[in-house]
N, C-alpha and C positions, 0 to 999 in steps of 0.2 A: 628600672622596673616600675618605678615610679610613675614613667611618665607613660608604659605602655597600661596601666592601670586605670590613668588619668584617660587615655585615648578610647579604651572598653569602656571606663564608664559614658563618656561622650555619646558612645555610637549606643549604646546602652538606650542613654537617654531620647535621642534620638528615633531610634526603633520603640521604643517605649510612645512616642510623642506621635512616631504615622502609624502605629497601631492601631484600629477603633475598635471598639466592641459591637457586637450588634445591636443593641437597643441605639448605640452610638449614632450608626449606622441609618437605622432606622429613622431616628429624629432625623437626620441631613438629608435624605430622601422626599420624608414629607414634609420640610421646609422648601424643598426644591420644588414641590409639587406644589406647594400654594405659592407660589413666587411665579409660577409659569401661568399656573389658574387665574391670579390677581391680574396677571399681563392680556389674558385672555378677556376679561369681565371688561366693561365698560369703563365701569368708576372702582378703582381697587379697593376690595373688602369691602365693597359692596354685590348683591345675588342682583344680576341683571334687569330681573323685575323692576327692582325698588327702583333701578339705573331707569328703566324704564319711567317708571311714574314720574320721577321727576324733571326727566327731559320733556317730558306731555306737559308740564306746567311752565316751561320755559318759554315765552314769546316767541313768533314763529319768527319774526327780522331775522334772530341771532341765529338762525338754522344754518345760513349760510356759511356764517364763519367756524358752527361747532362739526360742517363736515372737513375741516382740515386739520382735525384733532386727531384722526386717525379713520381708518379705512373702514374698521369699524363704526368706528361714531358715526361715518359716512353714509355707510349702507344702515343703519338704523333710521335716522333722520329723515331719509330717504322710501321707508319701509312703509307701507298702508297700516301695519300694524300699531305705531307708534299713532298716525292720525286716526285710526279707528278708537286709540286705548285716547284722546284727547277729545274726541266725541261724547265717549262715553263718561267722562271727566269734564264734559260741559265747558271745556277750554278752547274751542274753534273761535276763529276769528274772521271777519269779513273784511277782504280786501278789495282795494274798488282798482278795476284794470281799464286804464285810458288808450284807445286806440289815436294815434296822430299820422296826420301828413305832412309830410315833409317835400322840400324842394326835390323836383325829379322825380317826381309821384310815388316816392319812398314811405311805405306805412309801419310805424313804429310801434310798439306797444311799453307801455309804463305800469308799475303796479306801487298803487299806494298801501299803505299801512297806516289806517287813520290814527291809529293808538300813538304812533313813535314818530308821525308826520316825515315819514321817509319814504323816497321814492325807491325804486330800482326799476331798473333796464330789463326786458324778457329777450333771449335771444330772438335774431330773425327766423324765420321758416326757412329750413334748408330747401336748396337746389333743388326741386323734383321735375320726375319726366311728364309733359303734361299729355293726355292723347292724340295730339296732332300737332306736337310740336316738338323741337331740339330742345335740351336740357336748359331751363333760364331761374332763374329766380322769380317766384311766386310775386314781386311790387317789380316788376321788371318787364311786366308784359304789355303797357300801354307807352305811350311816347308820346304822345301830344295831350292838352287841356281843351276842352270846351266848355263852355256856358250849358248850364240844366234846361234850355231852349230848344241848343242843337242837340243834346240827347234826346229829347222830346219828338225835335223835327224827324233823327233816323227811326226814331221807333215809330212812326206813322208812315213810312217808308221812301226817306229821303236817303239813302246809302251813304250822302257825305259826311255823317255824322258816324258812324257804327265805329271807327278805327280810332276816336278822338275823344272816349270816354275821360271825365275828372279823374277816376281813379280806377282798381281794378272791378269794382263793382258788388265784392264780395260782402256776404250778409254775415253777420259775429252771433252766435249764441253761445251760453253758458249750461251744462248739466254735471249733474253727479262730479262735483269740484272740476272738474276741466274747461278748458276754453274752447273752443271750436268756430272756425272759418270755412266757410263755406261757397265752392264755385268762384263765380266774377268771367271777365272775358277774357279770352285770347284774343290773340290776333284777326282770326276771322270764325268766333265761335262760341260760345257758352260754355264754361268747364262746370264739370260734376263732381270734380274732387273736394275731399272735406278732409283736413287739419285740426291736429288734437293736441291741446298743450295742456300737457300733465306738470301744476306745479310743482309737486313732490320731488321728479324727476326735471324740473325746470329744461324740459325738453319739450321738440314739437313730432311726430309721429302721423302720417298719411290713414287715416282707416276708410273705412270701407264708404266708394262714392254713391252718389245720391243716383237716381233713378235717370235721370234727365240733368243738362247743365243749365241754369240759372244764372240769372244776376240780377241785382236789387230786389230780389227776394225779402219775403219776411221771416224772422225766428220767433218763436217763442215756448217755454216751458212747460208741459201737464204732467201729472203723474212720474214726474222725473225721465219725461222724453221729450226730445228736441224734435218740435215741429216746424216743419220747413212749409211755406205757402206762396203764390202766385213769382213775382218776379217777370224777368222778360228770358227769352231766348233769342240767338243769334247766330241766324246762318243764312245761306243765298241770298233769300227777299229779305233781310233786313230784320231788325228788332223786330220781336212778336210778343204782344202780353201773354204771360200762363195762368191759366187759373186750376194750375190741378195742387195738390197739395201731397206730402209727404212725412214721416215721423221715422226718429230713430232711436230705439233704445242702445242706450250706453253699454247694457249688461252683456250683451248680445252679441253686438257692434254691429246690427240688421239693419236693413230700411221696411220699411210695409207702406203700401199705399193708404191713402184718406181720399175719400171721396173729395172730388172739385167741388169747386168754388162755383153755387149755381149765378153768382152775378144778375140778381134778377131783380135788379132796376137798373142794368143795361140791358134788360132785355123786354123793361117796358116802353121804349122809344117809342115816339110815334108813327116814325116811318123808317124804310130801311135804311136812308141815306146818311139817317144821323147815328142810326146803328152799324154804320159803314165806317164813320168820320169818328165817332167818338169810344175809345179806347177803354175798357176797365182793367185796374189794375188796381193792386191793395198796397196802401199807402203807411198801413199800419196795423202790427198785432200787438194784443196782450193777455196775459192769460189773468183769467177773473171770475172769482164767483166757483171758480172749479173749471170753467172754459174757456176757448178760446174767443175773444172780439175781435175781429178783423176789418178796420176800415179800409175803406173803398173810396176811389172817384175815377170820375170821366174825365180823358184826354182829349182836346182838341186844339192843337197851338191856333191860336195864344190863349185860347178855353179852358179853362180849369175849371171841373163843377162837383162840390160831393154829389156822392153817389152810395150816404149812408153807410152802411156795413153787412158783415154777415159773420154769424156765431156756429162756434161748433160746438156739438156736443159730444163727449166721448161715449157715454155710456149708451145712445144710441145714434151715436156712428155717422150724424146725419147734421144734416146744417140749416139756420132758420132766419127770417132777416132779424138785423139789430133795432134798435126799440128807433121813433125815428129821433125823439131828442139824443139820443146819444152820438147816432152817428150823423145829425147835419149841424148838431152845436162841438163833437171834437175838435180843440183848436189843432192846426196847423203851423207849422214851424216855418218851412219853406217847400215851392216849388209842389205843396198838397202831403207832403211827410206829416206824417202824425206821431209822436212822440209823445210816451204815456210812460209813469210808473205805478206802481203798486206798493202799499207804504205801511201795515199795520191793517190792512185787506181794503185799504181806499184805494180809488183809480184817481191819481195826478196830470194833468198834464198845463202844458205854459203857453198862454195867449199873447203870443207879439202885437207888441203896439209901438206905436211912434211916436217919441222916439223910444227906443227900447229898452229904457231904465225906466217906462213906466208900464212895462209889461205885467200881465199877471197871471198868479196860480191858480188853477181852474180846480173843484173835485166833482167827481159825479155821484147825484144825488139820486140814487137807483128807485126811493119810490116816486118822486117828482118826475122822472125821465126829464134831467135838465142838471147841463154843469153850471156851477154857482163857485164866484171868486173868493176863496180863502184867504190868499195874499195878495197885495196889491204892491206895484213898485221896486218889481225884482232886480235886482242891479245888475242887469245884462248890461256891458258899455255897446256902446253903439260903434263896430269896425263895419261900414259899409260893405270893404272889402271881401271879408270872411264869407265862406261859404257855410260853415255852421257855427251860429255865432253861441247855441248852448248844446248842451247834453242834458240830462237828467238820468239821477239814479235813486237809489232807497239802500242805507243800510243803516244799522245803528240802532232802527226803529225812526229815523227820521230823513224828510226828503232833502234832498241835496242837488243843486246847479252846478255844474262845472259850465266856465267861461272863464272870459278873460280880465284882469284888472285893469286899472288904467295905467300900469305901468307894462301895459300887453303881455304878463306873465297869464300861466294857467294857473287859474284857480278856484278850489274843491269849497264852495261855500254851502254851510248845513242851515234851514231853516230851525231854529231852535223857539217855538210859541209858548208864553209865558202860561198860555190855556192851550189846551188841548184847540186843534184847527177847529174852527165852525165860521159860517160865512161871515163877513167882516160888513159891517155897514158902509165904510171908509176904507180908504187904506191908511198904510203905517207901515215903516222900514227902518229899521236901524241896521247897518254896517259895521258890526262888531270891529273892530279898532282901525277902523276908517272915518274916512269925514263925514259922510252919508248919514245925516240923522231928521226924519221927517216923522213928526207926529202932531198930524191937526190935532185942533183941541180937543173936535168931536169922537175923537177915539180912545175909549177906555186904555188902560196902562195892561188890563189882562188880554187884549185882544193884539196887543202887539206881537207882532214877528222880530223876530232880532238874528240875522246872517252873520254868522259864527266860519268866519274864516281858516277852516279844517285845515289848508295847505297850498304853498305857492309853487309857480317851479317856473323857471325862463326854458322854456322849448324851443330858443328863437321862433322861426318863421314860422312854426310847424300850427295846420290846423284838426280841431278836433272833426274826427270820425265816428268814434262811437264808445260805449262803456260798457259793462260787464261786472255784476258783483260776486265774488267766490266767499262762500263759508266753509274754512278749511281749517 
């Protein structure tokens, strides 16, 4: 009796123990339900907002690694909304994107982070169909090298040149945070197609093509639209200059036309022959003052002659020539490129000389109409070889040379002036933690320049093509 006593009370207790009560009930329910909520939120017991703000203060490097924390953190990190709420949080960052060549006329793209001196790899451009041709890859459509002579020669219309292009030909601009690559050649043609690399999405994306196909065209930015100008085109008779121009808003993804380019100091020749022989094409944009400057010069192998500029204006639509100091003293990089930045609302550009670690920085002096040397002794090393032996960009608030060291690595040097730039009587250089240290006597200690080596990186063979800065 005893022991069936013993066994009731058991089951007793038992029954007693998986019994709950409803408030019992109740609590274990909503335990469960903040257990699955927590699992849902971003950062547990934290409201997703807060999740939010402090991912917006987190350096953009580490994005990449916090979208493997989950599918969530994924698609946030990923979202406009996080970069919009980091905007508006004054936490954007500008990263400098290096385009390189590579052997096999492979075009690469790098992206620095000046902050954390890291580089990273951007994927390639997928496989697209182009319009008159089988499926290839976009750095895939030229097959041989030539000299910027024999491009020169077929675009005056020698045809053995048209198939033997350096690279694809394509022109790079930057708008409303993305990258954009524009045209280059085909095999027997000028593409129209324009490529869109959405950081966020560290993807590249086809939008909508340009009007006409192009190559070595010019970009540059107004109003937060990508202006597309002159270039060559390519078909039957060979390289042809263009001088019509185009513009694309981002918001849109439209094109509209801009009036041409009237080229009207090639079209003061003195006779028709030489307006026959000598070719105009824009050798360089930038956007300044509110508008566009677009330099110019005449082709004639083995003739190279400026041929000044010409400026747009947006707000009436229409185009006027450049002042004439501006566009017959713009230096020259190579082969009549002109290469300019914009820095704190100064116009930059780099004067080669020989040899060419005594090159130097130019700025323009808008009420003198006349560029005047800021820095003297820019440490470009001298590779003969190289086809572009610098680049130039602006971020930080200060100008910046990408080139090469002497240990043929690339490298992102910031001019850092201990005054504010103003023209130099002398030059003066120092090579922040290199050998490099020149300063006559005759040059004050505030008028020095001092090249602050932002970041290095061995690319082996690879040569630069061009840069891009994103604030995102």
């Amino acid at each position: 009796m005893g022991a069936i006593l013993s066994l009731a009370a058991a089951r007793s207790s038992i029954n007693d123990y998986n019994e709950v009560s409803p408030s019992e009930s109740s609590k274990k329910l909503k335990m469960s339900s903040c257990f699955h909520e927590d699992r849902s939120r971003l950062i547990p017991s934290l409201p997703d907002e807060l999740s939010m703000q402090i991912l917006a203060r987190i350096p953009r490097i580490h994005y990449f690694n916090l979208r493997l924390v989950s599918q969530k953190w994924k698609a946030t990190v990923m979202s406009p909304q996080l970069f919009k709420l980091r905007k508006e949080l004054g936490m954007t960052e500008e990263w400098l994107y290096v385009l390189t060549k590579v052997e096999g006329e492979k075009l690469l793209w790098h992206a620095l982070d000046p902050l954390s001196r890291k580089w990273q790899r951007l994927p390639s451009i997928p496989n697209v169909i182009f319009e008159e041709e089988s499926r290839k890859s976009l750095w895939n459509i030229v097959e041989y090298r030539i000299k910027i002579a024999e491009f020169i020669r077929g675009w005056l219309g020698h045809k053995d040149g048209s198939n033997h292009m350096q690279f694809c030909g394509c022109a790079i601009g930057a708008v409303d945070g993305s990258l954009y690559v524009l045209g280059g050649f085909s095999r027997d043609s000028t593409m129209r197609n324009v490529w869109r690399f959405d950081p966020l999405l560290n993807a590249w994306t086809e939008v909508t093509s340009m009007s006409i196909g192009r190559a070595y065209c010019k970009t540059s930015i107004l109003d937060n639209k990508l202006y597309v100008v002159g270039g060559v085109s390519l078909g039957r008779s060979g390289l042809t200059p263009l001088q019509s121009a185009e513009v694309f808003d981002p918001h849109t993804g439209t094109w509209s036309q801009v009036p041409s380019m009237p080229c009207s100091t090639a079209h003061m020749l003195p006779n028709a022959f030489l307006a026959d022989m000598l070719k105009p094409i824009a050798t360089g944009m930038t956007s300044y003052m509110g508008r566009l400057y677009v330099a110019q010069s005449l082709y004639s192998w083995p003739l190279f002659l400026d041929a000044g500029g010409e400026i747009y204006d947006p707000e009436t639509n229409s185009w006027a020539d450049m002042p004439s100091g501006m566009g017959e003293g713009w230096p020259a990089r190579q082969a009549g490129t002109k290469l300019s930045v914009v820095v704190d609302g100064e116009l930059y550009a780099c004067d080669l000389s020989s040899p060419l670690n005594s090159s130097k920085i130019k700025v323009y002096d808008q009420k003198e109409d006349a560029w005047k040397v800021v820095i003297g002794n820019v440490p470009i090393n001298d590779f003969s070889n190289l086809e572009s032996p610098y680049l130039l960009a602006g971020f930080h608030g200060r100008l910046h040379v990408i080139t090469r060291d002497a240990n043929h690595d690339i490298a992102v040097l910031q001019a850092d002036p201990q005054d504010n730039f103003s023209p130099l009587p002398s030059n003066s250089t120092s090579l922040s933690g290199g050998s490099l240290q020149k300063f006559p006597d005759s040059v004050a200690e505030s008028e020095t320049v001092i090249w602050k080596v932002i970041a290095t990186r061995d690319f082996g063979s690879a040569e630069l093509v061009s840069c891009q800065v994103l604030d995102i």
